[in-house]
C-alpha positions as CSV (number, residue, x, y, z in Angstrom):
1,X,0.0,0.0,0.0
2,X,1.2,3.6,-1.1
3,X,1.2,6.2,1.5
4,X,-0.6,8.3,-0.1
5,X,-3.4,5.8,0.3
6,X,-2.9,5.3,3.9
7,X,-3.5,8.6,4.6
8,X,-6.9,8.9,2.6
9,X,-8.1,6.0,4.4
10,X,-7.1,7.8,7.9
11,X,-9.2,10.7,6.6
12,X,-12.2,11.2,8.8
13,X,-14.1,13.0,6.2
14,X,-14.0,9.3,4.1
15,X,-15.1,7.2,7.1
16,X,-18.8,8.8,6.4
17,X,-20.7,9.8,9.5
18,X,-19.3,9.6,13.2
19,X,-21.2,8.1,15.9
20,X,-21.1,11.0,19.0
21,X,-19.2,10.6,22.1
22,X,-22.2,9.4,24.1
23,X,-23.5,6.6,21.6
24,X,-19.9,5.6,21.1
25,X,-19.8,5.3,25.1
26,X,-23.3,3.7,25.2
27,X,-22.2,1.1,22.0
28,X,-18.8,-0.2,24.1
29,X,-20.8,0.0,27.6
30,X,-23.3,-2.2,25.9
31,X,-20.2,-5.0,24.2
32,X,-19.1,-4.9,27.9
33,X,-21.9,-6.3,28.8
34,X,-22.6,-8.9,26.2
35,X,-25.3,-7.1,23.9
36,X,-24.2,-5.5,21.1
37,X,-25.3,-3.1,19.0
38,X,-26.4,-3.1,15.5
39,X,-24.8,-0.5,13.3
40,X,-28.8,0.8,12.2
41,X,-29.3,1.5,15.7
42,X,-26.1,3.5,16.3
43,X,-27.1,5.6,13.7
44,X,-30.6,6.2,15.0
45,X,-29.2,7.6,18.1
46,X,-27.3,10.6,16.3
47,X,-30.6,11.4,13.6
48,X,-31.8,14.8,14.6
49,X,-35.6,14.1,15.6
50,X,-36.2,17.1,13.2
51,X,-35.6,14.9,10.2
52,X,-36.9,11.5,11.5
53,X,-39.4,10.0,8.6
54,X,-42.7,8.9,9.9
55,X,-41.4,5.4,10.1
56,X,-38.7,6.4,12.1
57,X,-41.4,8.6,14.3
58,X,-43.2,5.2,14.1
59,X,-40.1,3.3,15.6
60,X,-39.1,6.2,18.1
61,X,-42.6,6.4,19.8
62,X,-43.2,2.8,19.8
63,X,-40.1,1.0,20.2
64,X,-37.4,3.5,21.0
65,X,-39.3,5.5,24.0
66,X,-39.7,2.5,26.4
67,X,-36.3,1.7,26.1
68,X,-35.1,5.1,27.3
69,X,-34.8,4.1,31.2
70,X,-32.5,1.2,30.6
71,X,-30.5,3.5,28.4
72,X,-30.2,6.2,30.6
73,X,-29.1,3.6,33.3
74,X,-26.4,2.3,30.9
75,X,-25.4,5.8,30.2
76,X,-25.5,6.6,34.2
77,X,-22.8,4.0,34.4
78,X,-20.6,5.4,31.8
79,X,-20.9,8.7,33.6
80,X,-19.8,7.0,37.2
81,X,-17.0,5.2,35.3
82,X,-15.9,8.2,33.7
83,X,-15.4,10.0,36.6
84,X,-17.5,12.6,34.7
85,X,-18.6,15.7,36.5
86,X,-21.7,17.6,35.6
87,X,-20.1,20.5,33.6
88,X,-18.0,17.9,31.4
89,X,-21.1,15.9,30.4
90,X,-23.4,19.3,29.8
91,X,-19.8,20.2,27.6
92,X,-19.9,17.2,25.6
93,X,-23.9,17.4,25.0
94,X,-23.2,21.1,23.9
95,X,-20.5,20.2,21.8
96,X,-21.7,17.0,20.1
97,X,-25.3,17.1,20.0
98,X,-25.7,19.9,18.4
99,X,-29.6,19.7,17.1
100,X,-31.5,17.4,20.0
101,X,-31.4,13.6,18.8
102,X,-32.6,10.6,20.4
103,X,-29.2,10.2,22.6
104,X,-29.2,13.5,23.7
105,X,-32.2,13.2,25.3
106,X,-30.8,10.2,26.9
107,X,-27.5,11.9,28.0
108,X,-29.6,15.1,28.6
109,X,-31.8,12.9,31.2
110,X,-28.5,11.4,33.0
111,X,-27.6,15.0,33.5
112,X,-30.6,16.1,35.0
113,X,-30.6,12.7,37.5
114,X,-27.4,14.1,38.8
115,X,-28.4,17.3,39.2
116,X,-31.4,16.1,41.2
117,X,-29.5,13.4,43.3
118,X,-27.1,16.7,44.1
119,X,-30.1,19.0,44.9
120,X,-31.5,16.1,47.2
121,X,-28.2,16.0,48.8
122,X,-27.2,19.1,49.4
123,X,-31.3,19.9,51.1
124,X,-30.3,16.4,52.8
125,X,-27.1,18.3,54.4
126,X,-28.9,21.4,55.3
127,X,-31.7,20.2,57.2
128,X,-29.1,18.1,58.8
129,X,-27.3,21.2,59.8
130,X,-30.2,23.1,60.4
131,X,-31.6,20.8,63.7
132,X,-32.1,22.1,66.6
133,X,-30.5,20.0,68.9
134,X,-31.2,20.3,72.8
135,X,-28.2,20.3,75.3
136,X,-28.7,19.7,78.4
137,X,-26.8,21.8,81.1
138,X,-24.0,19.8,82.7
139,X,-25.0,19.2,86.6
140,X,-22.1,21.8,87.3
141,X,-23.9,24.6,85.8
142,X,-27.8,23.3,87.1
143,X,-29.1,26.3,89.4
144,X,-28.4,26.1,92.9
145,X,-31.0,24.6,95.5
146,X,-32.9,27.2,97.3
């Protein structure tokens, strides 16, 4: 092989369309655990839902939809093994999703799980800190007998 023709093969532009960061994650999350996924499906994830056909509307409503929680827990995982905080993941939705598509609504809902759990938390930690607790006197201080 020439290396002119390596390096047209190494040209992203000739690979066709990428999968985004998050269905990438979601496709090798999914091989780790023994499902994989089929290249049709891959590329459903990254269609805009503004140019969906009405069979894909079809397959989105009916088939795609109840799927959403599992794939929003699979995602969750990716997040937790990432190490990903909330401003990275809101970074990569900004910068690879750029018109909503039906991954981004699952990486979108991961985000808004963590933002809840951290909400829930941090209300968790104030009413914690916010109890009034009662002391009772030590006997040295009690008021003398009369």
């Amino acid at each position: 092989m020439e290396p002119h023709e390596l390096s047209q093969e190494a040209d992203p532009q000739s690979r066709g369309p990428r999968a985004s960061f998050f269905t990438r994650k979601l496709a090798h999350k999914m091989k780790q655990k023994g499902i994989d996924m089929p290249p049709s499906v891959a590329a459903f994830l990254d269609t805009p839902l503004c140019s969906l056909d009405e069979k894909q509307v079809a397959y989105f409503e009916g088939k795609f939809r109840p799927l959403i929680p599992q794939l929003i827990a699979v995602l969750e995982e990716v997040y937790e093994e990432l190490g990903a905080d909330r401003e990275g993941w809101e970074d990569m939705l900004t910068y690879n999703v750029r018109q909503e598509t039906p991954i981004g609504i699952c990486a979108r809902a991961v985000l808004v799980k963590k933002e809840r759990a951290a909400e829930d938390v941090l209300s968790r930690d104030l009413r914690a800190e916010q109890r009034t607790v009662r002391i009772e006197r030590p006997l040295c201080f009690s008021e003398p007998a009369s």
